[in-house]
BAFI-3210 file (N, C-alpha, C; in Angstrom, 3 decimals, decimal comma, padded with zeros to 6 digits):
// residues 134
n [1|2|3|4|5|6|7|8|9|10|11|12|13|14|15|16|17|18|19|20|21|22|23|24|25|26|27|28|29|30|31|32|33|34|35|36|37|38|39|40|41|42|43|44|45|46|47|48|49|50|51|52|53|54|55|56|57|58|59|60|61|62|63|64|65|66|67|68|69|70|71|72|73|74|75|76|77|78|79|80|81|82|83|84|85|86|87|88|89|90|91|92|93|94|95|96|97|98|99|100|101|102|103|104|105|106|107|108|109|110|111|112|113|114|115|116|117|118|119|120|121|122|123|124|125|126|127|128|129|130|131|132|133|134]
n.u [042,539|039,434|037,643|035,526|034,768|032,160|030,993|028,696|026,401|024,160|021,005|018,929|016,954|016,094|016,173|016,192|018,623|019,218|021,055|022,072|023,089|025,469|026,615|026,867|028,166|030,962|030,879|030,706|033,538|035,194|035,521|034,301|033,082|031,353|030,252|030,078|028,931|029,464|027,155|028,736|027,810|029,149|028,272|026,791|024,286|023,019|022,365|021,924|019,404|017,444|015,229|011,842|012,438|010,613|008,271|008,257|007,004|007,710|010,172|008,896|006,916|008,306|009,943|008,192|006,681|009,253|009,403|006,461|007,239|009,396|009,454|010,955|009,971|010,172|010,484|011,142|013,667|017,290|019,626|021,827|022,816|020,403|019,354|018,249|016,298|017,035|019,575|017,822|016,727|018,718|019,958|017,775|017,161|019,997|023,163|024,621|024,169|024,166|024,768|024,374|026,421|026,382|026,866|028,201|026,422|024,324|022,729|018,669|015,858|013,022|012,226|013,687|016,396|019,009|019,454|020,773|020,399|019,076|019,255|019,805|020,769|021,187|024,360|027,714|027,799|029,500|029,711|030,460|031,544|032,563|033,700|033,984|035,550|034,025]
n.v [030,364|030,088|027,552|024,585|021,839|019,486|016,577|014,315|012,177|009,841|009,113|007,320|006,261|008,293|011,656|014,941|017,631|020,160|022,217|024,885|025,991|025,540|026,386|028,768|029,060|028,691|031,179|032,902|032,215|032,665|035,578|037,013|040,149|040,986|039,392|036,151|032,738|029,465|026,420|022,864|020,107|016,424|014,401|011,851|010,730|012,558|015,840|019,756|022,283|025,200|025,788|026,302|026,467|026,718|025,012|021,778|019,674|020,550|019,604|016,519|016,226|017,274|014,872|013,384|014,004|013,961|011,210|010,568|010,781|010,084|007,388|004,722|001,943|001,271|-000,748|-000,580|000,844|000,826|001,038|-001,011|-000,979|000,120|002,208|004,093|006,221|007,551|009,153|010,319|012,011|013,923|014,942|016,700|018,251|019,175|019,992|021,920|025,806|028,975|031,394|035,029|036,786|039,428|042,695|040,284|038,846|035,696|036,113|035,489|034,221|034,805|032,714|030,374|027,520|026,095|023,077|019,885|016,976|013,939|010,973|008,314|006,713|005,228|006,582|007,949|011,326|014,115|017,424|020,689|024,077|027,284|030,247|033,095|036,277|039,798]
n.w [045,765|044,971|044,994|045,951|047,350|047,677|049,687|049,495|051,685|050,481|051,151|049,823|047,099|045,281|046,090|047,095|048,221|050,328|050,108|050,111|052,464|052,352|050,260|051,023|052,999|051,841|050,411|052,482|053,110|050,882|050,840|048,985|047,370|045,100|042,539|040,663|041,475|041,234|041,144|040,667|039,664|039,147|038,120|035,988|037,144|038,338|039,945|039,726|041,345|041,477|044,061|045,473|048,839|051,463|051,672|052,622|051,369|048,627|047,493|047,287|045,634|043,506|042,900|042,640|040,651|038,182|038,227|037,628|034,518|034,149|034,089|037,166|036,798|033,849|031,241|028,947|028,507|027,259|027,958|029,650|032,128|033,871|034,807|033,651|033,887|035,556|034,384|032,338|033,828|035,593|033,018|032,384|034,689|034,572|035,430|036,549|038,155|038,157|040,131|041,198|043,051|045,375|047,569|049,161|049,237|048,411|045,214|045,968|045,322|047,926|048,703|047,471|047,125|047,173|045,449|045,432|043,473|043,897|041,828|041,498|043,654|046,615|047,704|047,601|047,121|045,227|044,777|043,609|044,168|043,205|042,883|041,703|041,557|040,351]
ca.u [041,592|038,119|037,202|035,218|034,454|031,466|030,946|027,525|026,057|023,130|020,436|017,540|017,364|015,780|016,341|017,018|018,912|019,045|022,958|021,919|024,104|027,229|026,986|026,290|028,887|031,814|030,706|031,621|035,177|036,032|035,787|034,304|032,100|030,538|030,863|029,545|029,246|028,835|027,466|028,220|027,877|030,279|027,449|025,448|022,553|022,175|022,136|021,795|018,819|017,026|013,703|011,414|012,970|010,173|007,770|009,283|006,380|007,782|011,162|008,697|006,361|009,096|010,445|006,766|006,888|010,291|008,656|005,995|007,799|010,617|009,401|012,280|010,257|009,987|011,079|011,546|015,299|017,982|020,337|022,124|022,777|019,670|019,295|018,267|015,356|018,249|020,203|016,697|015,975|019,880|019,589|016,434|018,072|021,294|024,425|025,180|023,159|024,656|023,804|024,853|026,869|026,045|027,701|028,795|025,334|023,844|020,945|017,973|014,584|012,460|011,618|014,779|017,102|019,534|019,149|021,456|019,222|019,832|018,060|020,149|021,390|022,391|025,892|028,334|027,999|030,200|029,556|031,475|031,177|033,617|033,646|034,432|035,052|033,896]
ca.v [029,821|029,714|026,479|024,008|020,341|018,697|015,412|013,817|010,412|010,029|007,776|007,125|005,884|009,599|012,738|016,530|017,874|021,195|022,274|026,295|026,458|024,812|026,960|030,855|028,987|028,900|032,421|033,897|032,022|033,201|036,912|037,771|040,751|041,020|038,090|035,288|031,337|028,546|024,889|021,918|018,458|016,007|013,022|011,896|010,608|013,772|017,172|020,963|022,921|025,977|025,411|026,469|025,445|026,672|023,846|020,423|018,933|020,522|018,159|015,441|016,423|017,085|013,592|012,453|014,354|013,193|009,705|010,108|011,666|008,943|006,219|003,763|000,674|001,219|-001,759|-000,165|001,179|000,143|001,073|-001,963|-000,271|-000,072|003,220|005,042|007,266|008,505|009,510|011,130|013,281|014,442|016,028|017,070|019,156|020,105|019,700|022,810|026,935|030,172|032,003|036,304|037,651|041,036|042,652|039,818|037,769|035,255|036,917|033,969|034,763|034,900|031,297|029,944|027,106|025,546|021,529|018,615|016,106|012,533|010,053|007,052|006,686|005,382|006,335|008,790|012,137|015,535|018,997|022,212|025,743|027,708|031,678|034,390|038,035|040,328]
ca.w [044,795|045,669|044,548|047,200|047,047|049,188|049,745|050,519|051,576|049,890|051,738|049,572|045,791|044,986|047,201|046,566|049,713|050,589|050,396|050,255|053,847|052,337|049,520|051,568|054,026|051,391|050,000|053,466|053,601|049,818|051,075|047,586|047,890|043,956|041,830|040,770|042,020|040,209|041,974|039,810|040,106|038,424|038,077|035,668|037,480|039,931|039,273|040,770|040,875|042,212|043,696|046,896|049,839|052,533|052,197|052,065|050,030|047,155|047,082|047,672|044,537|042,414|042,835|042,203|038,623|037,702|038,627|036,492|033,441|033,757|035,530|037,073|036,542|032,943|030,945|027,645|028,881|026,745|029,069|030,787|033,909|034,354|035,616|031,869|034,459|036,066|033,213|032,067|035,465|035,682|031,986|032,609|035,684|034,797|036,188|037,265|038,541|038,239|040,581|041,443|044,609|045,499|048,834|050,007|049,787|047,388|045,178|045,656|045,590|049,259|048,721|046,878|047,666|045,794|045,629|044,780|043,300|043,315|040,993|041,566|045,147|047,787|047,190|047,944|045,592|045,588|044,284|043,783|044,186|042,342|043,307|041,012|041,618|039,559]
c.u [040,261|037,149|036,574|034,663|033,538|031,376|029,301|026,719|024,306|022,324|019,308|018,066|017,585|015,850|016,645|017,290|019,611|020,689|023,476|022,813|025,424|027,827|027,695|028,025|030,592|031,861|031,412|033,288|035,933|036,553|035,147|032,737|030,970|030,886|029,746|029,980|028,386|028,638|027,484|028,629|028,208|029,331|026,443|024,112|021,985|022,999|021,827|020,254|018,401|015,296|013,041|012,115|011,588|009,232|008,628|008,739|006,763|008,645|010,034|007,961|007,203|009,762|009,363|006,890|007,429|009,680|007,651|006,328|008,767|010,583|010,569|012,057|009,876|010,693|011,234|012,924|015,998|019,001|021,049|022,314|021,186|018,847|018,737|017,366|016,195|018,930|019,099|016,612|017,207|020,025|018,611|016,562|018,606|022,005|024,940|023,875|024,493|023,758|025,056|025,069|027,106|025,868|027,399|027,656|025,157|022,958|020,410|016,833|014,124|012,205|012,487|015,833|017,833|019,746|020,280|020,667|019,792|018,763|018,531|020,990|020,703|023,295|026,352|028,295|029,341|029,786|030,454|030,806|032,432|032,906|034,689|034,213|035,040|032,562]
c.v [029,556|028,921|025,614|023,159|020,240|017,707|015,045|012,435|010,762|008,833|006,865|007,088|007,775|010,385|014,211|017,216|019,017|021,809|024,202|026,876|026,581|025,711|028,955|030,386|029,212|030,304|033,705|033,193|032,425|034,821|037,694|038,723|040,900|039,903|036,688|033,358|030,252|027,157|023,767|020,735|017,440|014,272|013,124|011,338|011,341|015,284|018,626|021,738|023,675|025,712|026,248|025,494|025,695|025,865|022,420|019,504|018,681|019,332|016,725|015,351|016,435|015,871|012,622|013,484|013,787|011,907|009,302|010,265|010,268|008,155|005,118|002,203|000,748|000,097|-002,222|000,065|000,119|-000,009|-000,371|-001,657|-000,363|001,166|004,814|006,319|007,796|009,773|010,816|012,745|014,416|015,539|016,533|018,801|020,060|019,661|020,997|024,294|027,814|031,115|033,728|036,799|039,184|041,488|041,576|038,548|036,828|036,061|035,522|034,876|034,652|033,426|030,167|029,673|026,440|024,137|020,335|017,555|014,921|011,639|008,890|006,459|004,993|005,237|007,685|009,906|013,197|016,530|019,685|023,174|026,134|029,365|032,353|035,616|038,400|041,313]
c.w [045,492|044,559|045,793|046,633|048,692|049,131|050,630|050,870|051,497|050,502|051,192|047,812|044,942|045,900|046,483|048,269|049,300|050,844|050,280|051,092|053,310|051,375|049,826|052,649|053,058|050,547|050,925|053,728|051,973|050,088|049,950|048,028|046,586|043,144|041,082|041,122|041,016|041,112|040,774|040,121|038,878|038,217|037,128|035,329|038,805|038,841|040,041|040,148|041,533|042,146|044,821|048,522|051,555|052,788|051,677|051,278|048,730|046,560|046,312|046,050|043,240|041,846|042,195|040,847|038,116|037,495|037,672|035,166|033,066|034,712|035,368|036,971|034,883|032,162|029,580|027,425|028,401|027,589|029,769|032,081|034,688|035,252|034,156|032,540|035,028|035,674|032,771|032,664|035,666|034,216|031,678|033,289|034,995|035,479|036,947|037,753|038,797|039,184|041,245|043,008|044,507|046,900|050,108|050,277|048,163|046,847|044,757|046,113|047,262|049,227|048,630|047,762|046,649|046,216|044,831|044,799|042,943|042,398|041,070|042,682|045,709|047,328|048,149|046,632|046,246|044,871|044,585|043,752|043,771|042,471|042,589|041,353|040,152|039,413]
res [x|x|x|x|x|x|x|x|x|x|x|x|x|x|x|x|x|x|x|x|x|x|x|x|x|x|x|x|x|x|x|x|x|x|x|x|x|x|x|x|x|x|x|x|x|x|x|x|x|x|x|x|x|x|x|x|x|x|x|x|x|x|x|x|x|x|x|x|x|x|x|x|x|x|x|x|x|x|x|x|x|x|x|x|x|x|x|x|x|x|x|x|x|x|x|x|x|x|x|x|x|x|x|x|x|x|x|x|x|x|x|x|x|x|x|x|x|x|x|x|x|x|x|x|x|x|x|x|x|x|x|x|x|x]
***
């Protein structure tokens, strides 16, 4: 079964961390040479997404959008938790990215990384990858 669980400690309220390795790294232990992979994340105040991974500004900008779009000191949130910008940023996202294996590689653009995004951390999250031939 090529199913795979990660586990990550999340250090910062907001973050998107770069998990592109973990994903290319369980691609070469499925053996699958055409196919497709799915990453999804089982939370919902984080989320998967595909973005630029060669400057690191972008993370940083994107967090500053989210931020202004759904700001977390807003004090309209019905929410008791307390966390309703969270909630926001995560279905905003997505929970999951399809993405196409073709011999034996991911297909991602020249730029393209795939991101687990947190919006309500520090905690512990997990993600999957789930590998289909075909």
């Amino acid at each position: 079964m090529n199913l795979f669980e990660h586990e990550l400690q999340i250090t910062s309220r907001q973050m998107f961390v770069d998990i592109t390795s973990a994903v290319k790294k369980d691609l070469e232990k499925s053996g699958v040479k055409e196919g497709i992979v799915v990453v999804y994340c089982p939370h919902t105040t984080a989320g998967i997404t595909i973005n630029e991974n060669a400057d690191p500004d972008v993370k940083i900008d994107l967090i500053y959008g989210f931020e202004k779009a759904y700001p977390t000191t807003d004090k309209e949130y019905l929410h008791y938790e307390g966390n309703s910008h969270s909630h926001l940023k995560a279905s905003t996202v997505g929970s999951s990215e399809t993405l196409i294996v073709h011999d034996s590689e991911l297909i991602l653009g020249t730029w393209q990384g795939i991101y687990f995004c947190e919006f309500d951390g520090p905690r512990v999250r997990h993600f999957y990858v789930k590998i289909m031939e075909g």
